[in-house]
C-alpha positions in Angstrom: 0.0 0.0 0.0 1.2 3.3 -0.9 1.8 5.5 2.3 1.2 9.6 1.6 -0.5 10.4 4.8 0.9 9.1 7.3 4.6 8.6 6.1 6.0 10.4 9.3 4.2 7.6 11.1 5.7 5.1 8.8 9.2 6.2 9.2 8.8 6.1 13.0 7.8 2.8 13.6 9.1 2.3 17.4 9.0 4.0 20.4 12.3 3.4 22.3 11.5 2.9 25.7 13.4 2.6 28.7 13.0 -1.5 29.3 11.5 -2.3 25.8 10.7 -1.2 22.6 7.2 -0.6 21.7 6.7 -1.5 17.5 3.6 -1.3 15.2 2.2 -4.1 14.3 -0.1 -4.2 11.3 -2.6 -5.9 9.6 -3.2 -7.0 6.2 -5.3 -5.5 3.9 -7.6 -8.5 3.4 -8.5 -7.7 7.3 -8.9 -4.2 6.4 -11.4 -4.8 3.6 -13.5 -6.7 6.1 -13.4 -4.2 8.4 -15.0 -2.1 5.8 -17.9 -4.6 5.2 -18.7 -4.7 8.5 -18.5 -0.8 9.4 -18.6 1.4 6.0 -21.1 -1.1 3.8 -17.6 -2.6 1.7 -17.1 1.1 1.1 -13.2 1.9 1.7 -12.4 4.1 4.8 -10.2 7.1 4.1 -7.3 6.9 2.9 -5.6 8.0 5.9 -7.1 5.6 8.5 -6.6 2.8 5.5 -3.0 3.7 6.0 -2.9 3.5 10.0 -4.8 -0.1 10.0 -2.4 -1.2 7.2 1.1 0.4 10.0 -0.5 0.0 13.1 -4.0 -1.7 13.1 -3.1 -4.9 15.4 -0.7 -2.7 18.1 0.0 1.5 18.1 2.6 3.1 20.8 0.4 5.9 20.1 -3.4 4.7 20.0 -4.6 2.9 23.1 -6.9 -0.5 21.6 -7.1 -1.7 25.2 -7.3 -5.8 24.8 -9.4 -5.6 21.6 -8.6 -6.3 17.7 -9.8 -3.6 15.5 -13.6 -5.9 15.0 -14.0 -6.5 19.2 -12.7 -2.6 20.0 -15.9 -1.1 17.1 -18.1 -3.6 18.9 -17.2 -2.5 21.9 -17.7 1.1 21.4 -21.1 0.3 19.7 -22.3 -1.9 22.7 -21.1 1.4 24.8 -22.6 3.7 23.4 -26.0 1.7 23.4 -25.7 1.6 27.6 -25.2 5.0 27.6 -28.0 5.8 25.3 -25.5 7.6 22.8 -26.2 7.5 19.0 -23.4 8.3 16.3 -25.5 9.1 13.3 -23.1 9.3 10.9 -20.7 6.2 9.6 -17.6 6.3 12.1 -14.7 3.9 13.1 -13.0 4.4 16.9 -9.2 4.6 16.5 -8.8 4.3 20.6 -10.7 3.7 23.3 -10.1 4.2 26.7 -11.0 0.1 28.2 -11.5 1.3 31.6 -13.2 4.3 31.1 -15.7 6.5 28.8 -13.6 7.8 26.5 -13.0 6.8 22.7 -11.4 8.5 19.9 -12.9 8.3 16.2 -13.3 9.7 12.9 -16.1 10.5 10.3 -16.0 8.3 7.9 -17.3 10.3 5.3 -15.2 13.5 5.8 -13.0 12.8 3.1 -9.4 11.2 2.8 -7.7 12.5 5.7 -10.7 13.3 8.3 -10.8 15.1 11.8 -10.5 13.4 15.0 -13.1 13.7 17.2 -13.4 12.6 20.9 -16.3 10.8 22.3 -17.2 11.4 26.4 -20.0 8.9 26.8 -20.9 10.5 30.4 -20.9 14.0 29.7 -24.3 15.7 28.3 -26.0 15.3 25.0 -24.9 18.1 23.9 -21.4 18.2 25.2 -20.2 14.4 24.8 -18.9 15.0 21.2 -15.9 17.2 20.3 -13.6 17.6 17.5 -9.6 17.8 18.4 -9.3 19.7 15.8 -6.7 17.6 13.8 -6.9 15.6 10.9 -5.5 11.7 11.4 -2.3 12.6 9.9 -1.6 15.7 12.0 -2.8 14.0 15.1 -1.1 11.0 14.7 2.1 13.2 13.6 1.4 15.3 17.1 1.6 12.1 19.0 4.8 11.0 17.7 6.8 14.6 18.4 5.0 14.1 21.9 7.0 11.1 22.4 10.5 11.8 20.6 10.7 14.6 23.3 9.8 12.0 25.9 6.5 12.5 27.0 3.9 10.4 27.2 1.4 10.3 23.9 -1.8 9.9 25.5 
């Protein structure tokens, strides 16, 4: 697959860590595409979160999947949002999700090739529990990785 998004990601594969090194781990495009069956109606997802399954989509150092694979972490955010009585209109995928808590980070999937990241708070208000981050996948995931070549902690 041809990387143009998120080639910063691609040529920063590791975080080097103080007792081990953290590496992407992908996953093949044939899981991809059934990812899209399932979640976009065997439309493709943007290019850009193509891209991070393809680098990342089985283990990020800078996306938290808690113990899920990409298929249990959607139906887990789905099942979530049902107990909280949450609807996401619109065709979306979660690229992290906080296992522990009520948090999840996702994008659109029909905002295009590179699309904002938005941040889901299941417990706040109706009208409050949505926000975007204001960052596109590429710049976000490009944000995270500056955040941990100076030594802090991505998340």
């Amino acid at each position: 697959m041809e990387i143009k998004y998120l080639s910063y990601l691609k040529d920063n594969p590791v975080e080097k860590g103080v007792t081990r090194d953290w590496k992407n781990q992908p996953i093949p495009l044939t899981e991809i595409e059934q990812l899209e069956a399932l979640y976009n109606n065997n439309t493709p997802f943007p290019k850009a979160l193509r891209e991070l399954l393809f680098l990342t989509g089985n283990s990020c150092y800078l996306l938290d999947f808690a113990i899920f694979n990409q298929q249990q972490m959607q139906e887990h955010v789905r099942k979530y949002l049902n107990y909280g009585n949450k609807t996401i209109t619109r065709p979306f995928y979660a690229i992290d999700v906080y296992h522990a808590s009520d948090q999840m980070l996702f994008v659109y999937l029909d905002q295009g090739d590179d699309p904002i990241v938005w941040n889901a708070l299941y417990e706040y208000p109706i009208d409050k529990w949505l926000e975007p981050t204001g960052l596109k996948i590429s710049e976000f995931i490009t944000s995270r990785i500056n955040s941990v070549k100076k030594g802090m902690n991505p998340f």
